[in-house]
C-alpha positions in Angstrom: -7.1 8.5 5.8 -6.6 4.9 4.8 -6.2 4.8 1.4 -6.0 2.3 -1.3 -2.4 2.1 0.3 -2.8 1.2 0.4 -0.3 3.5 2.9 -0.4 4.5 -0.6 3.0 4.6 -0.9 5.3 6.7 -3.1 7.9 4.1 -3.9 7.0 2.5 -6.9 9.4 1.6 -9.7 10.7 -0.1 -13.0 12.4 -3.2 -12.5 14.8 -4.0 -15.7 15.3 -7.5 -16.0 18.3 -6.9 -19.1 21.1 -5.8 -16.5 23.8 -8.4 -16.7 24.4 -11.4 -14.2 27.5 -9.8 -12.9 26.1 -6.7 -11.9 24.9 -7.9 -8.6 27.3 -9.7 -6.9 25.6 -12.1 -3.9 24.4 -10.7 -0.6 24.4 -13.8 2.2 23.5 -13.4 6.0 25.8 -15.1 7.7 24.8 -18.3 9.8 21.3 -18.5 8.7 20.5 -21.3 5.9 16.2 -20.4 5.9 15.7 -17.6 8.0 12.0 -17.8 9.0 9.2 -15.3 7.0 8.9 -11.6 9.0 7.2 -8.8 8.6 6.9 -7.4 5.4 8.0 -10.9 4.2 7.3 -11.5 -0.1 3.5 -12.7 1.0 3.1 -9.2 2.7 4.2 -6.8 0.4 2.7 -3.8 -1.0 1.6 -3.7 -4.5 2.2 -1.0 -7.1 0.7 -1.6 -10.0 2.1 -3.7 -12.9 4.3 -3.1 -15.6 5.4 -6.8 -17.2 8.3 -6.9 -19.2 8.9 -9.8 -21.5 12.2 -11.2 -20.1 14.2 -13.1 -18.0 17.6 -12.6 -16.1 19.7 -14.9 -14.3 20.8 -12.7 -11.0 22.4 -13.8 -7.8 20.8 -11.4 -5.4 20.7 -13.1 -1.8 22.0 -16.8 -0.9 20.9 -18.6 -4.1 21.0 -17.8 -7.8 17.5 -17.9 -9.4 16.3 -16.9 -12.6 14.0 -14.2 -12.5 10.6 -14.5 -14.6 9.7 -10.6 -15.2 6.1 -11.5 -16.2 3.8 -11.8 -13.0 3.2 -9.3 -9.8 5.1 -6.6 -8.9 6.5 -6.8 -5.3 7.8 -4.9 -3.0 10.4 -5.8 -1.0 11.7 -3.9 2.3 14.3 -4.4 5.0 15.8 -2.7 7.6 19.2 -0.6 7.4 21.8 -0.2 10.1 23.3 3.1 9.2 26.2 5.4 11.2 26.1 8.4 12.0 28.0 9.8 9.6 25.9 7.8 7.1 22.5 9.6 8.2 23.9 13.0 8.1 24.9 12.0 4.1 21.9 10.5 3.2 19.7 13.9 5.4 21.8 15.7 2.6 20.5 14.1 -0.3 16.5 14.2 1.1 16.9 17.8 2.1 18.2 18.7 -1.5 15.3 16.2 -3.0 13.1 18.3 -0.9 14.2 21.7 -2.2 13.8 20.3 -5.8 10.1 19.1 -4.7 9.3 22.8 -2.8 10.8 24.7 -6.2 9.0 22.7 -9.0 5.9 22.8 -6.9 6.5 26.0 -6.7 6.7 26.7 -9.9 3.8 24.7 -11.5 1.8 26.7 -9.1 2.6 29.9 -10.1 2.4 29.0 -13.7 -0.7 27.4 -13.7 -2.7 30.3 -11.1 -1.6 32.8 -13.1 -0.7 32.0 -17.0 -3.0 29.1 -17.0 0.3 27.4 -18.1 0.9 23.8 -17.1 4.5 23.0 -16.2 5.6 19.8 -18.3 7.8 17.1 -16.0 10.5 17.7 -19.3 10.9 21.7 -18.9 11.3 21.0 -15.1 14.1 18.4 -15.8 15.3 21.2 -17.6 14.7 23.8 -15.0 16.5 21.0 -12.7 20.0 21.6 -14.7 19.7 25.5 -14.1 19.2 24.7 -10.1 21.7 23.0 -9.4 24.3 25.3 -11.2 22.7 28.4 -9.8 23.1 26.4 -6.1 26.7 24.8 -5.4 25.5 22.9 -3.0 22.3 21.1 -4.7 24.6 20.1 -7.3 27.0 18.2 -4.9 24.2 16.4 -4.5 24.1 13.6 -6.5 21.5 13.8 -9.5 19.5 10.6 -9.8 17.0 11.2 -6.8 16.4 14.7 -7.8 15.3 13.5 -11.1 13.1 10.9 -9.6 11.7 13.7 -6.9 10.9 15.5 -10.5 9.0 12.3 -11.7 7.1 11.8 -8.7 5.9 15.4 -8.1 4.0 15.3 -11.7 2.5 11.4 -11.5 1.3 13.7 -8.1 -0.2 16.2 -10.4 -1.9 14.0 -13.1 -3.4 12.1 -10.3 -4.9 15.5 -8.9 -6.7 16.0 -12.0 -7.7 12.2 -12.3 -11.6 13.0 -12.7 -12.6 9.4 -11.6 -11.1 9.2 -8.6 -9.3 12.5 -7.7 -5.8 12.8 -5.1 -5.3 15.5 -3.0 -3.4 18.5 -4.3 0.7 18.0 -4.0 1.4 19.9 -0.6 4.9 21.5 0.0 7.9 19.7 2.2 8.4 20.3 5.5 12.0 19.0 6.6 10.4 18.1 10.4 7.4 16.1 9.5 10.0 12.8 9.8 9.4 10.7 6.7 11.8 11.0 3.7 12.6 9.1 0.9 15.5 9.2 -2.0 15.4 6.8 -4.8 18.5 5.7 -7.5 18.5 4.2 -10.4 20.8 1.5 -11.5 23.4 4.4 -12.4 23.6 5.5 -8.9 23.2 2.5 -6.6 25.1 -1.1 -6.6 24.8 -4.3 -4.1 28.2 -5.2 -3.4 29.4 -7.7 -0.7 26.0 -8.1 1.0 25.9 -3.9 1.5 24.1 -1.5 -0.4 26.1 1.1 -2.2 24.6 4.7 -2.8 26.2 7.6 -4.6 26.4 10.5 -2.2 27.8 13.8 -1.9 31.1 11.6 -0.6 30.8 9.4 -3.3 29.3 5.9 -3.1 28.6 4.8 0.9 28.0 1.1 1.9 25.0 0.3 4.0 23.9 -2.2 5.8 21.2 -4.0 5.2 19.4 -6.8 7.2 18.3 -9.2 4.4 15.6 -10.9 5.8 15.0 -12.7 2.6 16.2 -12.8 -1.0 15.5 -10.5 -3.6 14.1 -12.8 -6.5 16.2 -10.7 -9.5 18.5 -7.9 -9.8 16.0 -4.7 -9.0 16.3 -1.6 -11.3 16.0 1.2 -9.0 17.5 0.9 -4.8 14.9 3.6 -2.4 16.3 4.2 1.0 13.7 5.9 3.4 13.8 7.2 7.0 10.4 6.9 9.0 8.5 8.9 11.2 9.7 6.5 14.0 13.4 7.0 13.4 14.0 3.4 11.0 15.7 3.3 8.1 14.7 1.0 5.1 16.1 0.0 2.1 13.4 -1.2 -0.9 13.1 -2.7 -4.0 10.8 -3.5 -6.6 10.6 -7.0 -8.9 8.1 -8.9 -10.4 7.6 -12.3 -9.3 6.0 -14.8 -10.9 2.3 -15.6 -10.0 1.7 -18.5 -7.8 0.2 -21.7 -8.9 -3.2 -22.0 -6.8 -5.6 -24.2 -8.6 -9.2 -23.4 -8.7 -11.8 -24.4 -6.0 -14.8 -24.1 -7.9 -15.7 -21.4 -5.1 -16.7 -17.6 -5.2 -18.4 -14.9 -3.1 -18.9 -11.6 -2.6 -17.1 -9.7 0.1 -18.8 -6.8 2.1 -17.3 -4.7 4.8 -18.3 -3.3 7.7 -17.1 -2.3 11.7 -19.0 -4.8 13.6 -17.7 -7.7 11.7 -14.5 -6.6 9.6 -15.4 -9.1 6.4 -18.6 -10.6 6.1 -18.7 -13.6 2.6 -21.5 -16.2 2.0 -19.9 -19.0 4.0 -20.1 -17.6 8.2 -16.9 -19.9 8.5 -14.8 -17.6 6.4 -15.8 -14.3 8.1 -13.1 -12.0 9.4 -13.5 -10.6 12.7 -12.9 -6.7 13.2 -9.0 -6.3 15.4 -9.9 -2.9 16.3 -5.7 -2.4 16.3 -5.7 1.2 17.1 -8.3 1.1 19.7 -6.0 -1.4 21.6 -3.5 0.8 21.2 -5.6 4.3 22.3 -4.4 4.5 26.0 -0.5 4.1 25.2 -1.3 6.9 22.0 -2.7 8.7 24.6 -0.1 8.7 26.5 2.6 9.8 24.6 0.9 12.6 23.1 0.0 14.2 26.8 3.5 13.5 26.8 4.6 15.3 23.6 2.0 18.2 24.3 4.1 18.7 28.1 7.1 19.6 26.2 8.4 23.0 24.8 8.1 23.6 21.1 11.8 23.5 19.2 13.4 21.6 22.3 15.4 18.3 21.9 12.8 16.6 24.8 9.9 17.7 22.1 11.6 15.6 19.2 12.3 12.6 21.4 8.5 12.9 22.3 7.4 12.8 19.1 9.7 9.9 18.1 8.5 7.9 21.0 4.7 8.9 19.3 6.0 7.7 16.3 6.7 4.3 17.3 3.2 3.7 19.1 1.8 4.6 15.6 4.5 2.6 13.8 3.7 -0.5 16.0 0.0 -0.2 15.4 0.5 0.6 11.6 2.4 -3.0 11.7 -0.1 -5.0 13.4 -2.8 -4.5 10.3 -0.7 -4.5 7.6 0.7 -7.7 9.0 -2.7 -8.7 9.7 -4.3 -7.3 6.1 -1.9 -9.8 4.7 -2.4 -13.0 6.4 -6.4 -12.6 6.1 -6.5 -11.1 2.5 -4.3 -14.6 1.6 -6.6 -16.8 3.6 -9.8 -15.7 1.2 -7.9 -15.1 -2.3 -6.9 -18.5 -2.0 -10.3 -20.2 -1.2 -12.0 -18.5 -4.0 -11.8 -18.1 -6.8 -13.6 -14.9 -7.5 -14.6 -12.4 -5.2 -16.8 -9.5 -5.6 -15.9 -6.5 -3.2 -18.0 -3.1 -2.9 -16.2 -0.4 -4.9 -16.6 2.1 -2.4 -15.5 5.8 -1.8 -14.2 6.1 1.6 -13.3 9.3 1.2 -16.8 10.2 1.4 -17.7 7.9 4.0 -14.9 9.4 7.0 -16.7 12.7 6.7 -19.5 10.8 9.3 -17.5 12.4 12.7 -19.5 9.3 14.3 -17.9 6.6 12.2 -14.9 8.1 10.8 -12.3 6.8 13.6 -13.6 3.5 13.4 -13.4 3.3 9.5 -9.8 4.2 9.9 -9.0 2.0 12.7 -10.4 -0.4 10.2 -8.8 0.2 7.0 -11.0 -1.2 4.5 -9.0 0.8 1.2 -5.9 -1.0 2.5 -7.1 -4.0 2.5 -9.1 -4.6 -0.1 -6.1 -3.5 -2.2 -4.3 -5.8 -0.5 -6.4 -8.5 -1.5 -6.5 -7.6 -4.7 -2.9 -8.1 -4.8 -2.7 -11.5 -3.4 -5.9 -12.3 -5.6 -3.6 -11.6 -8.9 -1.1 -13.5 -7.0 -2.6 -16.5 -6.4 -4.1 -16.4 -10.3 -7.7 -15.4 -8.9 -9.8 -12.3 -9.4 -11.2 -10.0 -7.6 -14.0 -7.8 -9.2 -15.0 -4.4 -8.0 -18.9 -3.8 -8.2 -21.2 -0.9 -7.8 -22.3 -0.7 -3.9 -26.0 0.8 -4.5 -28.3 -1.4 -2.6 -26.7 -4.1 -2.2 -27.6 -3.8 1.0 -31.3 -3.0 0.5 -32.1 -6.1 -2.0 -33.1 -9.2 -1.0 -30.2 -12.0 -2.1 -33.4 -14.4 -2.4 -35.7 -13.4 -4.6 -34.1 -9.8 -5.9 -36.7 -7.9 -4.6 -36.0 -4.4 -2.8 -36.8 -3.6 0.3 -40.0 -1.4 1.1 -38.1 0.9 4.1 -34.6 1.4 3.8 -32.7 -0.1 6.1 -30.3 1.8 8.7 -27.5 1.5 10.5 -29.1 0.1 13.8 -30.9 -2.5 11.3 -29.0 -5.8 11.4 -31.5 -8.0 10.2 -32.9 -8.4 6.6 -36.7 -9.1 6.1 -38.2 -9.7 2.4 -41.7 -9.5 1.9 -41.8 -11.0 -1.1 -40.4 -14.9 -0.3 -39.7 -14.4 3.1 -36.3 -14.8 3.4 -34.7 -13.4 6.9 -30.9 -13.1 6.7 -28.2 -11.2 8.6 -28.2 -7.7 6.7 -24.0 -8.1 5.6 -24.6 -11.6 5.0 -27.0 -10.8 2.2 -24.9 -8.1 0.9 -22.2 -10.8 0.2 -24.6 -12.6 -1.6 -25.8 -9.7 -4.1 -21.8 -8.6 -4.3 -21.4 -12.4 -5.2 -19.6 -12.0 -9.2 -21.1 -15.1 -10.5 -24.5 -13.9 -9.7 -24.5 -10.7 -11.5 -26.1 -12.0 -14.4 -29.0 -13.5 -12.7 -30.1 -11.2 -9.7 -31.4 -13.2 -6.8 -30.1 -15.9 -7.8 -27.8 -18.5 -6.6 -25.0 -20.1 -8.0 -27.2 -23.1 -8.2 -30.0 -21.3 -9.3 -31.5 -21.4 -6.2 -34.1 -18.3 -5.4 -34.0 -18.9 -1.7 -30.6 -19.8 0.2 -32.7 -20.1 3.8 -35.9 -21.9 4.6 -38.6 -19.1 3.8 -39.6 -17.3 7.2 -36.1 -18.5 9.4 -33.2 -16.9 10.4 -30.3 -17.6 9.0 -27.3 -18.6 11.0 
């Protein structure tokens, strides 16, 4: 499921902006002066949340030295590593001990809690963690930082479980062959030395590679270094940059959803058409999973298969997010509000009709993406309750005597007459600067079409 994560994603953290300047020495890429914006570039980032910090550092992360203003967005900020061999059996190490650590406390908290009704705190597990590694030689080779952190993220798992607004799943149990794995450091464990990223292993600290695409704005507190489903390694950090100076336009709408058209607003020029990414890519998914399916379970064929999956998933998974981004920054930065459905997709995949297309679509992503660049830009974007705003008339407020379906595309009122496309006059109710006057215009107007046309 597409999520509000957007690939939801597990890799948020602190930045701390009172490390000092020499911590960090600079990390250049040869021969390039302004290497052009790419993928997962500082206007396509994923958002987690923010935590501002009054202060400011003066780092030299990347070719120039800039001072870092802790105080707007946090961003996310990913590139790719270029490991060895003997680099990726180190770093397997340290996920596979993470993973045990995640399997045990799970474990634990599970057995507690089904039959003590006992809740295991994140502080006695830390505690449990010291008994662990002494009781296994091996997990406490490993070093210590990203089992604490495995600790951390296993019970902001569990709280969001029992979040009674808007529930998570229950925290599963690690399997070392699904592919993905992540270990993160904190500023104890991790330096950036010489352009490389250093990481405290087993063998002490290793220097990796790293393909800096762009700078790092400040000196991030915490380094995470993950290995896809497709086989890539990435390096990621977290900083908050300051919001970007967009002045107002004096414009806002309302946003609403949908599969035939992706984003449909008040103004037909500033629609998004639907990409339909993954049913483009449905023949060459096809494809390699006959192909993974041909091969013997446990055999080295199988697990090139499924890499070779991976990627066609991986490719597709890039198109949108690149693609979220770009759109979401076209409309946060034309209006200056923007009212957006507050939906719960959750609910709405269990239609076996729709539910591939709402994935393929990835509405939660992108509306959290937008979001993001919203707060970016220094605009807003305001989630509102979706009950009828589908079934009221945008002219005069009135409701609609039958209920409109799915097959309806075309709003009727009886009351003033107004005929409008049925998402088009959703985006006018979701409008934020009409909520106060329902049926109303921002100029007041009670009808936004000549009575008894259709709009275009």
């Amino acid at each position: 499921m597409v999520g509000l994560a957007v690939e939801l994603d597990q890799l948020s953290s602190e930045v701390l902006a009172d490390l000092p300047e020499d911590s960090f020495k600079v990390a250049k890429v040869p021969g390039v002066e302004d290497p052009p914006p790419v993928l997962g570039d500082e206007d396509q980032m994923h958002v987690h949340g923010e935590h501002a910090v009054a202060a400011v550092a003066n780092v030299g992360i990347g070719r120039h030295q800039t001072k870092c203003m802790v105080c707007g967005v946090e961003t996310r900020y990913r590139y790719r590593l270029r490991l060895t061999d003997t680099q990726a059996a180190l770093l397997q190490q340290v996920f596979d001990a993470d993973r045990m650590v995640w399997n045990t406390a799970l474990g634990r908290w599970s057995d507690l809690w089904r039959h003590e009704r006992v809740s295991l705190s994140s502080v006695d597990a830390q505690k449990e963690l010291t008994d662990w590694r002494h009781t296994y030689e091996w997990l406490g080779a490993q070093p210590v930082d990203p089992q604490q952190q495995t600790i951390r993220d296993l019970f902001k798992a569990v709280s969001a479980f029992f979040d009674k607004r808007n529930p998570a799943g229950r925290p599963r149990f690690k399997a070392r062959k699904k592919g993905h794995a992540t270990a993160r450091w904190t500023k104890n464990g991790f330096a950036i030395r010489d352009g490389k990223l250093e990481v405290a292993t087993s063998a002490g600290r290793i220097a990796l590679r790293v393909v800096w695409s762009r700078d790092l704005p400040c000196a991030p507190g915490m380094a995470t270094v993950s290995r896809d489903r497709a086989g890539r390694w990435w390096a990621s950090f977290t900083a908050e940059v300051e919001a970007e100076a967009v002045g107002p336009s004096g414009q806002s709408t309302g946003l609403d959803v949908g599969l035939t058209t992706f984003a449909t607003t008040e103004h037909a020029d500033a629609d998004v058409a639907n990409p339909r990414f993954a049913r483009a890519a449905a023949k060459a998914l096809a494809r390699s999973q006959r192909s993974l399916a041909r091969k013997q379970k446990g055999s080295k064929n199988r697990a090139k298969a499924k890499k070779a999956r991976a990627k066609v998933e991986a490719h597709t998974a890039n198109q949108r997010r690149d693609w979220q981004h770009k759109q979401a920054r076209r409309l946060a930065r034309r209006f200056d509000r923007i009212g957006v459905e507050d939906l719960r997709i959750r609910n709405m995949v269990r239609n076996r009709h729709l539910a591939r297309a709402i994935h393929d679509a990835g509405w939660g992503e992108f509306l959290a993406v937008l979001d993001w660049q919203a707060r970016k830009a220094g605009h807003e974007v305001v989630r509102l309750d979706p009950r009828n705003t589908t079934q009221t008339c945008s002219g005069c407020g009135a409701k609609a005597k039958h209920r409109l379906g799915l097959a309806d595309r075309i709003f009727a009122c009886n009351e003033c007459g107004l005929i409008e496309d049925r998402d088009r006059n959703a985006a006018r109710n979701l409008n934020p600067n009409r909520q106060d006057k329902p049926g109303a215009g921002v100029d007041g107007d009670k009808t936004l079409v000549p009575v008894g046309t259709e709009a275009a």
